[in-house]
N, C-alpha and C positions, 0 to 999 in steps of 0.2 A: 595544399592550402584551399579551404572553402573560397567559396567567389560572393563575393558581393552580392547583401542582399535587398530590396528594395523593397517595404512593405508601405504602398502607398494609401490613404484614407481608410485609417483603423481609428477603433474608437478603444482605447485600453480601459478594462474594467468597466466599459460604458460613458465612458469623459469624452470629453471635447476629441473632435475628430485631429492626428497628426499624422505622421508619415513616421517608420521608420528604420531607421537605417543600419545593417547588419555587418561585420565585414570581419574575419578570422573566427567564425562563428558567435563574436560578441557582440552585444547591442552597443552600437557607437554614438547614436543620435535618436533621440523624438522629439521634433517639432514639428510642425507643418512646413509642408511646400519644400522638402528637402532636393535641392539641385543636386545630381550625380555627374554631370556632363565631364567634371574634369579623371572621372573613374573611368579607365581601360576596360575593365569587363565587369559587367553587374546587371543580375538578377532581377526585372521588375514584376511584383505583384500588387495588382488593384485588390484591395483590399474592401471596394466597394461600401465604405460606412460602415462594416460591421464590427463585431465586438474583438477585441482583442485580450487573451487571458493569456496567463503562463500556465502551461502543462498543467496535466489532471497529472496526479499521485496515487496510485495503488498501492496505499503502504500495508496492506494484507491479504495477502490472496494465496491461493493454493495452486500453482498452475501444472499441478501431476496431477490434477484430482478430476480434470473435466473431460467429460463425452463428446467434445465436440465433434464432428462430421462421423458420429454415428447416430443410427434411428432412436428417437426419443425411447429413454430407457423411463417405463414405468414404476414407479415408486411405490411399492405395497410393503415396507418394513413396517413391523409391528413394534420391535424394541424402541424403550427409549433412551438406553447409556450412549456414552462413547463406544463403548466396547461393540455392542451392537451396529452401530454405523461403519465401523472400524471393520469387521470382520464382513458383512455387507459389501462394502466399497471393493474389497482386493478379492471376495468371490465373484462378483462382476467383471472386474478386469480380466480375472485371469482366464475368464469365459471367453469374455470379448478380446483378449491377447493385446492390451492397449500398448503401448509404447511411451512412456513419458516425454520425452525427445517430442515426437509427432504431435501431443495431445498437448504440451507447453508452448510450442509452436503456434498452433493452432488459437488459443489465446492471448499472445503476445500479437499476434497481426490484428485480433480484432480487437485487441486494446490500443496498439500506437493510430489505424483506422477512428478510433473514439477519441482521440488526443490525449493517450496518456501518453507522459514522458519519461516517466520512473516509477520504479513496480519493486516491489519487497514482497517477494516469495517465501510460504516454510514448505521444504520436501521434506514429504515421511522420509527416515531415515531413522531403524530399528532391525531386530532381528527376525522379526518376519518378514519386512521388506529389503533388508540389505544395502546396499547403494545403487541398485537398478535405477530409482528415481532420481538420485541423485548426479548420477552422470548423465543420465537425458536432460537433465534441466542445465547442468555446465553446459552440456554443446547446444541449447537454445539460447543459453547466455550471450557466449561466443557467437551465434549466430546472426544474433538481433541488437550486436554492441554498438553498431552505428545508428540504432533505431531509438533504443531506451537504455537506461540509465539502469542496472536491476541488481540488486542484491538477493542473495540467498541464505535462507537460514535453515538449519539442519534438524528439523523438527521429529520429536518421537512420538508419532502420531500414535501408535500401537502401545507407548507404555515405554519404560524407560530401566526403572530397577527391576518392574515384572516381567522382562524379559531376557535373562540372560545373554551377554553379548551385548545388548543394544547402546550401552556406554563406550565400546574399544569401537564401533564401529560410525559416533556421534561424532569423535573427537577424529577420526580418520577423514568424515567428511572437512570436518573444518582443517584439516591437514589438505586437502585436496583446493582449499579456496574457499570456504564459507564465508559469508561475513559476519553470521553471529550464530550465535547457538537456542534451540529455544528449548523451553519445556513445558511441560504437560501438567495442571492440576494435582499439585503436590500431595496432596492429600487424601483425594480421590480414588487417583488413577494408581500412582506408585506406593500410595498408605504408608509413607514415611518424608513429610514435609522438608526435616532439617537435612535427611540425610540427599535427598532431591536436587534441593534446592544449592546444596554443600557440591555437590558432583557438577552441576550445570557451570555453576559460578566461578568454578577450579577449573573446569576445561576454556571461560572466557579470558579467567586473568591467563593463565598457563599459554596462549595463542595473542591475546588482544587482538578477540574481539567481541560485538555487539551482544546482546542479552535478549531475545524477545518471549518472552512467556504468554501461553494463552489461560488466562484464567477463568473458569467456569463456576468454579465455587460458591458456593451463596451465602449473605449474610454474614454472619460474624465467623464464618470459616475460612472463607473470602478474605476477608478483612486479616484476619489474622498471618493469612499468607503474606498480602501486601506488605505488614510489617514486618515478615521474615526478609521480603525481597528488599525489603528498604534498608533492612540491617544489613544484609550483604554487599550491596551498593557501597554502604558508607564505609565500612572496613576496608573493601579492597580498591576503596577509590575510582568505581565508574561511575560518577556520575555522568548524567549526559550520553550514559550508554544502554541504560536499560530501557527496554518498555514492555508495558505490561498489556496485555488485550484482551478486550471482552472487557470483564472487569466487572462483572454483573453483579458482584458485592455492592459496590458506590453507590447503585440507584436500590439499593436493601436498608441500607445503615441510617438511623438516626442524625440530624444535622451534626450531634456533638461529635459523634467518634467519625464521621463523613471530613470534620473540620479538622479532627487530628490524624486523619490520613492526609488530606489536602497537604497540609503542612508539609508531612512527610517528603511526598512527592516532591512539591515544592524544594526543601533542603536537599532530597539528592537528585535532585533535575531527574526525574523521570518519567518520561514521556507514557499519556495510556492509549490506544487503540479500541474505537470501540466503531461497530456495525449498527448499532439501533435495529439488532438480529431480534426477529421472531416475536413473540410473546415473553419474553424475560424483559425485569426490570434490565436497564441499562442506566450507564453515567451520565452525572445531569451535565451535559453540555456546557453550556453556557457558563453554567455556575463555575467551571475547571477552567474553562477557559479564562472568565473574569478575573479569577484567582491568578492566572498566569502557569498554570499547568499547561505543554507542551500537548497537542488534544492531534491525532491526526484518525485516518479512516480506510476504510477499503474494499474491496468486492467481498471478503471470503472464497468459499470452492462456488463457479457455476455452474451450467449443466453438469452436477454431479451424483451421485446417488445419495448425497446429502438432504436434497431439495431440490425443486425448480424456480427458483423464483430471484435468486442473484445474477448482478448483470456484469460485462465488462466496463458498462459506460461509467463514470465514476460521477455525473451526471445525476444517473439517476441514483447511486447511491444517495447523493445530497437532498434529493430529494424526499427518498426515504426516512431520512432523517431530520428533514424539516418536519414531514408528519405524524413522525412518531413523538417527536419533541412539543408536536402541537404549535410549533411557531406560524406567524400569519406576516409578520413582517418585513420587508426587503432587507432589514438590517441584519435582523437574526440568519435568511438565507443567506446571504453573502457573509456571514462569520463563519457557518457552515461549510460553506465554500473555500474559506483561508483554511479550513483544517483538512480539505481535499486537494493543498496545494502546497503551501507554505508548513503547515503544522507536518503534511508528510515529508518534504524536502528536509525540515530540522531534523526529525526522528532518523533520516538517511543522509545527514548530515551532510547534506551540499548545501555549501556555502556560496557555491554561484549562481544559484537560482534567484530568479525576480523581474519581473516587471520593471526595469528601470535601466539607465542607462552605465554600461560596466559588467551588464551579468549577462552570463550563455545567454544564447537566443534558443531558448526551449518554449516555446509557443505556440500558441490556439487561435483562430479564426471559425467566427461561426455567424451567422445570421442571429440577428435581435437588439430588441431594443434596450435592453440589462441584463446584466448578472444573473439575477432572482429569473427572471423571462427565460430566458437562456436553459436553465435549469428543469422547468418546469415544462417545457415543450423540445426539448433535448433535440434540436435541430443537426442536420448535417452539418459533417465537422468541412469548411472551407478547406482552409489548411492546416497541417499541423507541421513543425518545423522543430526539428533537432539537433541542437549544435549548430545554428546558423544553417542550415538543411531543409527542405520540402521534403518531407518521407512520405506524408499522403495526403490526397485531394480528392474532394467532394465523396469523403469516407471510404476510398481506395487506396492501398498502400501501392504506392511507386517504386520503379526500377528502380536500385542507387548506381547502377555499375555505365 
């Protein structure tokens, strides 16, 4: 049984200062001045006035792809496909003999350290890579199940019909525990959209589960994909289960055909994922949002042979994303901010997440005077607390044993 937990003068979301009160890892009370005296054993933390959020959400990240605790790998690739990154990335590793296991490891501490509380992973998993990745990322699952909240999806980073094998060995992963499947640029990458698209969607209904696709496509190639995925959604009945990422069609397309994809998503609930990545158009934000499209976000690979420039804080992705969107306003950060918390927890459908009284106590402490504040000068994290839990303090992850 968790013990009682005691979060004294926090200001949730930046509101009126309360106290509150934690007990079988669920939030039982917020109000000020909560008396505990008649509780046998319980937890107190001074919460000191600061801000009180629920968990940051990484609902896209690569955590077999990062350098971390080796010497900064220099970046001099000249391609610019997938392919070339692709083939890049696993000459590196296999130089440097990385370990997937050690190197997810490795980003999962200095994410729950950053207060994330839930993290949606895609491991390569293809016939160049095998399931090496993918059993290092299980036992960091396994590892860190008292820390974060993490799904996994069975990603064909290398290619999917282009590579012989790479489909008996997608569906083996999700055999072994996946929670969804994703795939790769139907059109692009595998140069056969229906027949792609037909094999990913077979292997979700055939297991039940999730759908995550990355889309890079542009324009109305992009676009046309989207309506492939939204047909398959609606035939085989998930909605609520796909998401689509990247999406860099969205911010290409005319308002007309923009609105009859809107739509789309809309009727089969499907959630988009996007980074406000690099120099490419991305989805107008706001606008999906307004609509009531399901909007969430997330690191990508960081220290990776990708780039240098992605963080684990999910912080500062918000922020990235405020200035690439050009927003100036607290409203528009803090909408931002729901799709780096709430919009990820819908897409990984926990339904017990929240800031209110009834839901896991998955929570953030940090110095500042707001939300939007908070954001923009990305302060040490006070505490972070999972499942009714301290896993780490003043940006150090703690014992739990």
């Amino acid at each position: 049984m968790t013990q009682a937990l005691l979060l004294k003068n926090v200001r949730p979301m930046g509101q009126d200062t309360v106290d509150v009160l934690i007990d079988a890892g669920v939030i039982q009370r917020m109000e000020p001045a909560i008396d505990v005296t008649h509780l046998d054993a319980v937890q107190i933390l001074d919460g000191q006035n600061h801000l009180l959020l629920p968990g940051l959400v990484n609902a896209h990240a690569h955590l077999d792809k990062n350098l971390l605790g080796y010497p900064w790998h220099r970046n001099e690739m000249t391609g610019r496909s997938i392919n070339d990154y692709v083939e890049t990335e696993r000459r590196v590793k296999r130089e440097l003999g990385t370990s997937a296991e050690i190197q997810s490891a490795h980003q999962c501490r200095l994410s729950v350290a950053s207060g994330i509380t839930h993290i949606r992973s895609h491991i390569d998993v293809d016939a160049g890579m095998g399931l090496n990745n993918w059993e290092g990322a299980l036992a960091t699952k396994e590892a860190f199940k008292e820390r974060l909240t993490m799904q996994l999806i069975a990603f064909p980073q290398g290619g999917m019909l282009v590579k012989p094998g790479s489909v008996e060995l997608l569906e083996e992963a999700v055999k072994m525990g996946a929670d969804g499947i994703g795939g790769l640029d139907p059109s692009t990458v595998d140069r056969d959209p229906v027949r792609h698209l037909d094999t990913v969607f077979a292997i979700a209904d055939r297991h039940g589960v999730e759908v995550d696709i990355h889309l890079h496509e542009p324009g109305m190639l992009g676009a046309f994909s989207v309506e492939l995925i939204a047909e398959r959604t609606r035939v085989l009945g998930l909605q609520g289960r796909v998401t689509i990422s990247h999406v860099f069609c969205l911010g290409m397309i005319d308002d007309a055909y923009l609105n009859r994809l809107i739509a789309l998503l809309l009727e089969n609930d499907i959630a988009i994922m996007s980074l406000g990545s690099g120099s490419s158009p991305f989805p107008p934000l706001k606008r999906l949002v307004e609509a009531g499209v399901t909007v969430c976000t997330g690191s990508d690979g960081i220290r990776d042979t990708w780039g240098p420039y992605n963080s684990a804080d999910m912080l500062d992705r918000v922020r990235l994303l405020g200035y690439r969107s050009g927003f100036r306003q607290d409203a528009d950060v803090e909408m931002l901010l729901q799709i780096a918390t709430y919009g990820g927890t819908k897409v990984m459908g926990d339904n017990r997440y929240g800031l209110q009284v009834g839901k896991q106590a998955d929570l953030l402490i940090f110095a500042g005077d707001s939300p939007t504040e908070a954001v923009m000068t990305q302060p040490v994290r006070s505490f972070v607390i999972k499942n009714g839990r301290v896993v780490a303090a003043q940006g150090e992850l703690l014992d739990l044993t």
